[in-house]
C-alpha positions as CSV (number, residue, x, y, z in Angstrom):
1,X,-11.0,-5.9,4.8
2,X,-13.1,-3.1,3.7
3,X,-13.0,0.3,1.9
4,X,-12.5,3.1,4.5
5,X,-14.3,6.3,4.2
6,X,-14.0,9.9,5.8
7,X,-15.8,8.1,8.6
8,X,-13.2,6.1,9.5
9,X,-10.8,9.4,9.7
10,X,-10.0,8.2,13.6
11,X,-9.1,5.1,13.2
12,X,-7.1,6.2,10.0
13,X,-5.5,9.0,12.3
14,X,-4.6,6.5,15.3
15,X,-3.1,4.2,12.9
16,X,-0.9,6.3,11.5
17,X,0.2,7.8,14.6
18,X,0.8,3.8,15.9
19,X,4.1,4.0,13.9
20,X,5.7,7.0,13.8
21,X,9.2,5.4,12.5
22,X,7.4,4.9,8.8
23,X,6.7,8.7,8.7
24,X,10.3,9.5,9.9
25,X,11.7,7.2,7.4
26,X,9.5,8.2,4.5
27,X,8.8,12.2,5.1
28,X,11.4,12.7,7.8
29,X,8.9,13.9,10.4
30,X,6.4,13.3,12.8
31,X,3.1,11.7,11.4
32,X,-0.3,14.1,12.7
33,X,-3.4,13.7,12.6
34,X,-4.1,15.5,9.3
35,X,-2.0,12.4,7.6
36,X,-5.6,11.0,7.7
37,X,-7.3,13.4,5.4
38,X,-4.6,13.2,2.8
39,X,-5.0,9.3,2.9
40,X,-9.2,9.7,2.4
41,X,-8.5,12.2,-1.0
42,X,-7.3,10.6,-4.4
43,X,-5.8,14.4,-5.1
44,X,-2.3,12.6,-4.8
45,X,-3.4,10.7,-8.4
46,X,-4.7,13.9,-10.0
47,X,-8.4,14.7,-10.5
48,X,-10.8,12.2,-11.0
49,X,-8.7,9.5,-10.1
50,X,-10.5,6.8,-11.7
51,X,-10.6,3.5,-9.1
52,X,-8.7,5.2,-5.9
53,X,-9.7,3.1,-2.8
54,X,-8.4,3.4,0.9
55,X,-8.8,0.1,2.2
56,X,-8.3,-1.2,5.8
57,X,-7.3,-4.6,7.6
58,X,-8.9,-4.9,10.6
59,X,-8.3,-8.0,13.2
60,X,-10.8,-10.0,15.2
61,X,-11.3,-7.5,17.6
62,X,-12.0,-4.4,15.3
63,X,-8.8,-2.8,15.6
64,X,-7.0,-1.6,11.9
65,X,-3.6,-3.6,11.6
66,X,-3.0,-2.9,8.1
67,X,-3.8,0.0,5.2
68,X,-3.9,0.4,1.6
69,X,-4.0,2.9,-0.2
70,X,-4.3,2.6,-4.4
71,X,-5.8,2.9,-7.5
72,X,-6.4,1.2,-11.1
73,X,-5.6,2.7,-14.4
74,X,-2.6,5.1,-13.2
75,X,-0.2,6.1,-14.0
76,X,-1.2,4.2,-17.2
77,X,-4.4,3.0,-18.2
78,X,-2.6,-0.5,-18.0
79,X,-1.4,-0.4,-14.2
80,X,-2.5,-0.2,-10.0
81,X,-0.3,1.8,-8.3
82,X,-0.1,1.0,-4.5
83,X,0.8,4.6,-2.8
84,X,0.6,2.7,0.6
85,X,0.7,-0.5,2.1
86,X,1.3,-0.4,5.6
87,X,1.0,-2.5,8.6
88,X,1.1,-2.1,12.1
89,X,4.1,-2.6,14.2
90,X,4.0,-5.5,16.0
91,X,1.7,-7.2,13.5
92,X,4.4,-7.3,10.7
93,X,5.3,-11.1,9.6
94,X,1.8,-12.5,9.7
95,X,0.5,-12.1,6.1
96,X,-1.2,-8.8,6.3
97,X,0.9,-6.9,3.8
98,X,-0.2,-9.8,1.4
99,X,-3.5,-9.9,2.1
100,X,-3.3,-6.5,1.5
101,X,-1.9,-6.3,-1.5
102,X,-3.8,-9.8,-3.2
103,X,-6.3,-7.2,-2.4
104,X,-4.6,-4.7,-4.6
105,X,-4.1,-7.4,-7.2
106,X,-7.5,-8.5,-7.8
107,X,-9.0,-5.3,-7.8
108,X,-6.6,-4.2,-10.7
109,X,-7.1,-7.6,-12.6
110,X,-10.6,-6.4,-12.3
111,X,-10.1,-3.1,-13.8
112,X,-8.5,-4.7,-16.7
113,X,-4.6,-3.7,-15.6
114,X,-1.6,-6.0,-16.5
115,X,0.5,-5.0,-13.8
116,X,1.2,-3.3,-10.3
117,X,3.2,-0.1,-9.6
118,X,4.8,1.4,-6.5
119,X,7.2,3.8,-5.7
120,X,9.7,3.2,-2.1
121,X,11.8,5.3,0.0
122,X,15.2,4.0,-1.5
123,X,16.5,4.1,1.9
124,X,13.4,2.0,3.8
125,X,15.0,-1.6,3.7
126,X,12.4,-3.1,5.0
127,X,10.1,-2.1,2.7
128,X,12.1,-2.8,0.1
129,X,12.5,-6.3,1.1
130,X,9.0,-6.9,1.3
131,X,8.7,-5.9,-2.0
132,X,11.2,-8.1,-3.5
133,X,9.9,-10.9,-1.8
134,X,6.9,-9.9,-3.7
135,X,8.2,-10.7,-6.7
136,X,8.7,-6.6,-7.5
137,X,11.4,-5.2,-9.2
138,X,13.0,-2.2,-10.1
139,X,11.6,-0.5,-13.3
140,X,14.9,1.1,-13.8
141,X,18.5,0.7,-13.0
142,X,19.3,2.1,-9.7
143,X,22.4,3.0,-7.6
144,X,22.0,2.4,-4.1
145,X,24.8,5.2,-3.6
146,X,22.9,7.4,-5.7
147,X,20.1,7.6,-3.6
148,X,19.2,11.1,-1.6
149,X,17.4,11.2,2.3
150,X,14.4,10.6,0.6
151,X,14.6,9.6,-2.8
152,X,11.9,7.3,-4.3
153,X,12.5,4.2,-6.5
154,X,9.7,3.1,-8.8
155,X,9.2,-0.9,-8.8
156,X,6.6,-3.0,-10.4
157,X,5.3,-6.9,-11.7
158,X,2.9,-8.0,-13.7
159,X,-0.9,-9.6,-12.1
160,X,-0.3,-13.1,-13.3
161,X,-3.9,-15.0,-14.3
162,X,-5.7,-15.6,-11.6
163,X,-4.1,-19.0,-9.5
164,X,-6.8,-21.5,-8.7
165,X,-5.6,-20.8,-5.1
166,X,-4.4,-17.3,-4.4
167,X,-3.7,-16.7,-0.7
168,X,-4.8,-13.5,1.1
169,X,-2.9,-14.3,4.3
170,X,-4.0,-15.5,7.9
171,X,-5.6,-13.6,10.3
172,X,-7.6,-10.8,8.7
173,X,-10.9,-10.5,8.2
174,X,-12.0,-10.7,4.4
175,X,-15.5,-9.2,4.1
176,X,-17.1,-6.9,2.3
């Protein structure tokens, strides 16, 4: 894993494009290119986003199979929100999400946050399966009927103390 930088804007862009059913489910439209460059700014947590980081997964052979996007101390000084986790289709099941997002974890922990925040398409089951399996749930009552095309609902957990054995998943390469 490593932090991705406006140099990485292609491989952020081919990504993306990779799965076009996650930006029909979540915006309802096509994903484009320029999805990159809104992925590489922190203006989505205000300005100067404290600890914002883009991070990628990459496999053996150098190709991306899994992104984060996140940052420490918003929207409280207390919390990581993860804006994106997101892995590649056909590379779904095989730990990457968590690796991802034990990533996510210990970064926070190291910023001094107490728990993890995220916000979901109400209607992306998948997603919100993962995160339950996660151990996330919802920070408010919610009413699945309730729910609009592309309404949001906010989840979080606390970072336990750091496990003597935390797992960051098979398969992708942890370097720095």
């Amino acid at each position: 894993m490593r932090t991705l930088t406006a140099g990485d804007r292609a491989v952020i862009a081919e990504f993306l494009l990779s799965d076009p059913a996650h930006t029909r489910i979540c915006f309802d439209r096509e994903p484009v290119p320029e999805d990159a460059d809104a992925l590489l700014s922190s203006a989505a947590y205000g300005a100067g986003a404290p600890a914002h980081a883009l991070v990628g997964a990459f496999d053996a052979g150098g190709t991306l199979v899994g992104l984060l996007d996140w940052v420490a101390r918003w929207p409280t000084p207390a919390s990581g929100y993860v804006g994106l986790l997101q892995v590649r289709p056909g590379r779904r099941g095989a730990g990457i999400g968590t690796a991802l997002l034990a990533h996510a974890q210990d970064a926070a922990r190291a910023q001094g946050c107490r728990q993890l925040m995220l916000s979901v398409i109400a209607r992306h089951r998948e997603a919100r399966t993962f995160w339950c399996r996660q151990g996330f749930q919802l920070l408010s009552a919610h009413r699945e009927r309730t729910a609009g095309p592309l309404e949001a609902v906010v989840m979080h957990r606390p970072i336990p103390a750091r496990g003597p054995e935390e797992h960051h998943g098979p398969g992708v390469t942890l370097s720095a």
